[in-house]
N, C-alpha and C positions, 0 to 999 in steps of 0.2 A: 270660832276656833281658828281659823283661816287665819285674822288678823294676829289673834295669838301668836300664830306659827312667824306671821312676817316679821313681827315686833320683836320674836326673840331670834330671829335670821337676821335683823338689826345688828341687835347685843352682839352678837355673838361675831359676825363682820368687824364692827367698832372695834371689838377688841381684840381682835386679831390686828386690824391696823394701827392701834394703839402699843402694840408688843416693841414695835421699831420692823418687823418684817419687811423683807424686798420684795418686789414684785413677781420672783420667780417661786416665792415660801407663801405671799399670801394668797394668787387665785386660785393652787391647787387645795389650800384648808377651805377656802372660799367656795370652791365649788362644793367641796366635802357640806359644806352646811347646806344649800341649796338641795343637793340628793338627799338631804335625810326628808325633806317635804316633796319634792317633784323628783322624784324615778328618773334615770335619761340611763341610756345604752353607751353614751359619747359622748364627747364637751371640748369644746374649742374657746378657748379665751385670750385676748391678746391686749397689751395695753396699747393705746397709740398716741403718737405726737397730738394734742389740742388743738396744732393749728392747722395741722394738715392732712390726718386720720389715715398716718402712714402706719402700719402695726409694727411695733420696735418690739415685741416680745410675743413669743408664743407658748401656753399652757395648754397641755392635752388630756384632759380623762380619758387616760389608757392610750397606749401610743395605739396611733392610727392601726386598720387592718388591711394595709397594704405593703406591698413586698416592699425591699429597701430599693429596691432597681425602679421602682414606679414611682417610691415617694417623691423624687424631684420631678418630675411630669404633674402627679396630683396637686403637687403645694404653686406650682407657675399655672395651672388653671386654675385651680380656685382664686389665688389672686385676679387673674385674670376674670374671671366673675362679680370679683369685688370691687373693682376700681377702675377697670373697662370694658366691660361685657352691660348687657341689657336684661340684670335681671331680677325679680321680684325682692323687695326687701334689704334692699341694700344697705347696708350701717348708715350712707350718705341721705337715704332716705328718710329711713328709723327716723333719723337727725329734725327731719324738719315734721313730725308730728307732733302734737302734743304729747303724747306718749310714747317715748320713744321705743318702742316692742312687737314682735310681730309673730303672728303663726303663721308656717307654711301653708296649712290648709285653709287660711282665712284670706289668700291673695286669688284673684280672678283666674277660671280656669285655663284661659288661653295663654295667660303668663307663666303657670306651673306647668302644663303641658312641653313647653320650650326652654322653662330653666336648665339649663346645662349644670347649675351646682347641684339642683336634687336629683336630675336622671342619670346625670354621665361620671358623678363623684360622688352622689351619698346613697341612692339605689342599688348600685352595682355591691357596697357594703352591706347589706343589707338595711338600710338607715332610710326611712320612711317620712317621718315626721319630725320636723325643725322650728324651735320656739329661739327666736338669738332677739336678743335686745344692746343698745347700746347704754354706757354707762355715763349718764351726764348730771354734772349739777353747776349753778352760778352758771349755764347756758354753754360751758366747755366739757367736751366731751374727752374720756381719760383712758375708756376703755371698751370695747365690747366684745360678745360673744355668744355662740348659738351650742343649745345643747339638744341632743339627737332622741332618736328612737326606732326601733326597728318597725315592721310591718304591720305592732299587734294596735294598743289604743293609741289615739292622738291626744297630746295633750290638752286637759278640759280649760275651761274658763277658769276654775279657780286656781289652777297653776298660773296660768299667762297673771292672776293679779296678781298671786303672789312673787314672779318674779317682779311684777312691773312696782310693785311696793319696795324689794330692794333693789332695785338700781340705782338710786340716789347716793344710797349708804357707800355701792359699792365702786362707785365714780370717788366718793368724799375718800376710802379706803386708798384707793387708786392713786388719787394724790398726795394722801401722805408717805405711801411706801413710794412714788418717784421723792419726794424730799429727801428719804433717808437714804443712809449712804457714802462713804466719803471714799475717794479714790486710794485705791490698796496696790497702786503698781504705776510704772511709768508710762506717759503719752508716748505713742509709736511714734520712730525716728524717721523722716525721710515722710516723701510723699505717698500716701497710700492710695493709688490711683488704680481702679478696676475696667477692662471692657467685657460690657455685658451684650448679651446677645437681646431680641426684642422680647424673647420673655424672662430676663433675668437668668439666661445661664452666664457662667465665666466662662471667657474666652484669652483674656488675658490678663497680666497685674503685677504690680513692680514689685522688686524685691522686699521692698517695704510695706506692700498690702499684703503678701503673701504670708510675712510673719505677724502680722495682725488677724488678719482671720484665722490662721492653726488657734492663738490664744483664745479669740472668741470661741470657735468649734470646740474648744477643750474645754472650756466654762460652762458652755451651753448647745451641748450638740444642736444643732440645724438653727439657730436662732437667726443667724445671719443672713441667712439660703433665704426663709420666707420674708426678711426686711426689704431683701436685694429683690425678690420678687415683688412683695408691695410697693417698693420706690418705683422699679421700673416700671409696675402696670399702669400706675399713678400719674407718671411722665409720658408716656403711649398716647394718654388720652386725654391730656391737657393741650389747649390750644399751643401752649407757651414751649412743648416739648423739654420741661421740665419738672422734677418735684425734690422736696427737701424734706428732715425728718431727724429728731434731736432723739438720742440714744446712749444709754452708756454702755463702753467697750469692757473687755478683758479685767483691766486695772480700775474696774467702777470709774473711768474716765469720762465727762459728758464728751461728744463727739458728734459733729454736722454731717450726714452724709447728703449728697447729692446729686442725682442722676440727671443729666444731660443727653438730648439727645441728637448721635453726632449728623454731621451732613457729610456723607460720603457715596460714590457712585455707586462702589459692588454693593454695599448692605446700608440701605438708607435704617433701616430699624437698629442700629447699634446705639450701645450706652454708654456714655464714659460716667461711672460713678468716683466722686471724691469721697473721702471719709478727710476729716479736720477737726480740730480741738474746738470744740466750742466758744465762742467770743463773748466776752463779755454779758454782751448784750443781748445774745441766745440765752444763754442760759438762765442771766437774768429774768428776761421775760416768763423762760419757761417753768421757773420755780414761783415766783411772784404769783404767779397763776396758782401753782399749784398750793399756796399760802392762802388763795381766797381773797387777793386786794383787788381794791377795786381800778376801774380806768385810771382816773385821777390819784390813785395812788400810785398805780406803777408808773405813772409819770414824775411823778416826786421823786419816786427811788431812784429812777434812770438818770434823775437830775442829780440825785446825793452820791451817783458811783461815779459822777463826771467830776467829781470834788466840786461841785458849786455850790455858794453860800446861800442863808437863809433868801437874803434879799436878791438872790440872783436869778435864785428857781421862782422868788413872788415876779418877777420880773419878764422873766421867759415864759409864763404857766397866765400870766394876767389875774392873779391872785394877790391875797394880801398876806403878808407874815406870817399874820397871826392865824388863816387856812393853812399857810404851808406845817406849820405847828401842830395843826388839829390833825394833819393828815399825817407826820410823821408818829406822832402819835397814837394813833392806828394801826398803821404799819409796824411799831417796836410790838403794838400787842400779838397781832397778827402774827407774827416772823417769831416771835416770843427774844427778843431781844432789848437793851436798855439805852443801846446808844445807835450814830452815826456808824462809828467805828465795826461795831458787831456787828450793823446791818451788814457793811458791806463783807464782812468777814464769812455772817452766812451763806452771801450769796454769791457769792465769786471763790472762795478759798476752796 
């Protein structure tokens, strides 16, 4: 029966990512098919960059139960739980399991006792028990998300399979709804430069950030607030005092942002975040991924938007023609395209 349930929480995934859906239309039907099998009180879903598990978007089952004067205090801790805090079950963790899923009450009790996401953010809600899984397939990760429950039962074994049976579907979903898409408005003018405070408040931003974020806020109330928080928690706690994270703006534009963090006397904890148009070669990679090619494919491609010829990428790659042919090959099925030309059309235009 169980299987049943996951096999048609498949279907039903599939084809919602098969509609053409965005990311912001598909996790909340997505979640909707998940409750009709496992119950939750709450649901937090976010997609994120692959390569850096920055969350560029945020979906809520049921907006949070907390006042609008708290929500930015709750969303810069929770980040802060996720990307520099020390606590059980981390997305980054999930990652490196075979199965990448987890229940709250299945983590050692000296860890749950000190987690700061379930005592001091999901208790005080009334919110008890937390099942979040990350959403990976092809070993890149697209999306993840924890769904809640108050004080009564914990979620049993055969829920954690049956989500852990669609998380594959829902990564594969993930990447087709970042494919779709094409920009519906103009790249911001001028440099959009942000100072963030060390937990992602604004502090300051040029006139040209300022009217770039109204348009995101007006697209998608808070989407920006919890990225600006995941970058900076991300950068906090990186040796390098940096982190990066591919997103699209207002105008469906891809867009780089990047938090920095600065060296200064009075606040060594400042940010300067950049937001930028996407290069080339960002976004390339980013979509290529989300196509399913392999290593050696995205290598060909990156070769074929440089305009080099057959014999120049067998050349550069240490391959023979007639592989750089098998692999172009591949890639038009992949990308579902017929030529050069279109390649590069879908993936830069």
């Amino acid at each position: 029966m169980w299987e049943e349930r996951a096999e048609r929480a498949r279907r039903d995934i599939a084809a919602l990512a098969t509609s053409g859906m965005n990311l912001a239309d598909l996790y909340p039907a997505a979640l909707a098919v998940v409750q009709r099998t496992v119950p939750f009180e709450q649901g937090c879903w976010a997609g994120v960059d692959p390569h850096t598990l920055v969350m560029t978007s945020i979906t809520n089952w049921k907006p949070w139960p907390v006042r609008e004067d708290e929500y930015v205090e709750y969303s810069a801790r929770f980040a802060e739980t996720e990307y520099a805090g020390n606590e059980p079950n981390t997305f980054a963790q999930l990652l490196q399991r075979p199965r990448p899923i987890a229940r709250m009450s299945d983590a050692p009790h000296r860890e749950v006792v000190r987690s700061v996401r379930i005592n001091d953010l999901l208790k005080p809600q009334g919110l008890e028990h937390e099942l979040r899984a990350a959403f990976r397939v092809d070993d890149a990760c697209w999306g993840v998300g924890s769904i809640f429950r108050d004080a009564g039962r914990d979620f049993t074994d055969r829920e954690v399979e049956f989500l852990a049976a669609v998380t594959a579907t829902l990564a594969a979903a993930t990447r087709i709804a970042v494919r779709a898409g094409h920009p519906t408005g103009a790249a911001a003018a001028g440099p959009v430069i942000v100072i963030a405070g060390p937990r992602g408040e604004l502090r300051a931003a040029t006139p040209a950030a300022v009217s770039w974020l109204a348009g995101v806020e007006d697209a998608l109330p808070g989407r920006f607030s919890m990225v600006l928080y995941s970058l900076v928690s991300q950068a906090s706690a990186a040796v390098s005092g940096t982190a990066r994270a591919r997103m699209r703006d207002a105008g469906n534009n891809w867009v780089v942002l990047q938090a920095s963090r600065l060296i200064t006397g009075d606040d060594p904890g400042q940010m300067v975040v950049t937001v930028e148009p996407a290069t080339t070669h960002d976004l390339a990679t980013l979509l290529l991924a989300a196509y399913g090619v392999t290593a050696r494919e995205q290598e060909v491609c990156l070769e074929v938007l440089s305009g080099n010829a057959t014999a120049d990428i067998a050349r550069h790659l240490f391959i023979s023609p007639h592989t750089v042919h098998d692999h172009l090959k591949s890639l038009f099925e992949k990308v579902g395209v017929g030529s050069r030309g279109e390649l590069v059309a879908r993936l830069v235009a």
